[in-house]
C-alpha positions as semicolon CSV with decimal commas, in nm:
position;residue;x (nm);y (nm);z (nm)
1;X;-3,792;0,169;-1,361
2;X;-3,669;-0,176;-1,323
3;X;-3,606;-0,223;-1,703
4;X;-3,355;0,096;-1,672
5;X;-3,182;-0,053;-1,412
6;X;-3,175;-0,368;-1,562
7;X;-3,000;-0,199;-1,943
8;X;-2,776;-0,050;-1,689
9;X;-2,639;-0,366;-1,512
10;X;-2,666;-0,573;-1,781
11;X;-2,416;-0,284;-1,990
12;X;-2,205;-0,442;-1,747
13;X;-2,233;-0,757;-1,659
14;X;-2,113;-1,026;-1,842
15;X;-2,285;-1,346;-1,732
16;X;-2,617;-1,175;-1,810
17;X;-2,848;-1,495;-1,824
18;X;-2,769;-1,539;-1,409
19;X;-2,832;-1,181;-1,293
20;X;-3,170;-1,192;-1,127
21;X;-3,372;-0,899;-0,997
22;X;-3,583;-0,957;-0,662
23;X;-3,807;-0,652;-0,557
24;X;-3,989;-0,566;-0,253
25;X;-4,227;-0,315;-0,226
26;X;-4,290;-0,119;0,109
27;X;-4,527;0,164;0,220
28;X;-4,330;0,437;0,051
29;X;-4,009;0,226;-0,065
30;X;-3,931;-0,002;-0,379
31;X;-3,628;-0,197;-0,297
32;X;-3,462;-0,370;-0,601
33;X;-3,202;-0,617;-0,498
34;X;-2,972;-0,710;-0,826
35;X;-2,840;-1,046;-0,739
36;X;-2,494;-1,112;-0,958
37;X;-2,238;-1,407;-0,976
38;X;-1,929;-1,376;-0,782
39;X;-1,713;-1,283;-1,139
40;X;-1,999;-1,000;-1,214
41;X;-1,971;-0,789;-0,894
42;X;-1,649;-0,585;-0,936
43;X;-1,754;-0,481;-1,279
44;X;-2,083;-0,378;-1,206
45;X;-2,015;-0,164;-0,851
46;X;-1,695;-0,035;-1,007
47;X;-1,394;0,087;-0,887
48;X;-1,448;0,237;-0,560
49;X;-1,857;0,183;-0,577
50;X;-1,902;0,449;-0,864
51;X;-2,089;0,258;-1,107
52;X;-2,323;0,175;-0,820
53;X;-2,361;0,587;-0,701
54;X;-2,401;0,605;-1,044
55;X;-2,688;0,375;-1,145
56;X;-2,861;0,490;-0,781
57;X;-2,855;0,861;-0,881
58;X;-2,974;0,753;-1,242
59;X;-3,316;0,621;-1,086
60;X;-3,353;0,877;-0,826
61;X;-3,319;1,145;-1,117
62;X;-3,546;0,877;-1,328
63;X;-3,807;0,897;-1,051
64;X;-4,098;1,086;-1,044
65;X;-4,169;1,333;-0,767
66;X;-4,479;1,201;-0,620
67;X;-4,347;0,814;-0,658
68;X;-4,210;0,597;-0,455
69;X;-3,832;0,599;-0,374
70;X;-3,633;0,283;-0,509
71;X;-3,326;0,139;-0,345
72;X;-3,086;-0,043;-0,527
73;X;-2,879;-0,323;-0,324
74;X;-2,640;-0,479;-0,520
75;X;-2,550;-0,836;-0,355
76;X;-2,367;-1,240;-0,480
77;X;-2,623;-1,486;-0,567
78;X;-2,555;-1,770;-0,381
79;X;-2,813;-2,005;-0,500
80;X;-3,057;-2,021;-0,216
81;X;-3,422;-1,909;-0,217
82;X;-3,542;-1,579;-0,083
83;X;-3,808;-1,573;0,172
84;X;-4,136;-1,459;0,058
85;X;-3,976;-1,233;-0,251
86;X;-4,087;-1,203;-0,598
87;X;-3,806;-1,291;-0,850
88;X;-3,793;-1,151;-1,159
89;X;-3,549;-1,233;-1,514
């Protein structure tokens, strides 16, 4: 799942090499937190947050029944380390 939303972001994105992907998994709850540079963050969330919706209902639809549920938080890098998360390029 993470390598659909990453083709999706990085569609449009275009400082691809610093978008970074940390994910947490809970008890019945990936969260994927796409971390972009300032310049990247309009163009991927879109006017009026419909790229987002639309990458959100693309994994939901992408997700099996019995699964876990992802989350998708779209947010600015800023540099600083995340506590206790796994960071993946």
């Amino acid at each position: 799942m993470l390598d659909l939303i990453k083709y999706v972001v990085e569609q449009f994105a275009q400082d691809k090499e610093n978008v970074e992907y940390v994910v947490k998994e809970k008890e019945h709850v990936i969260e994927v937190s796409v971390m972009l540079s300032i310049s990247d963050m309009g163009k991927v969330i879109g006017k009026q947050g419909k790229i987002a919706k639309a990458l959100r209902t693309i994994v939901r639809a992408a997700t099996p029944a019995n699964s876990k549920k992802y989350t998708i938080e779209i947010c600015e890098k800023n540099g600083a380390v995340v506590d206790g998360d796994v960071v993946v390029d």
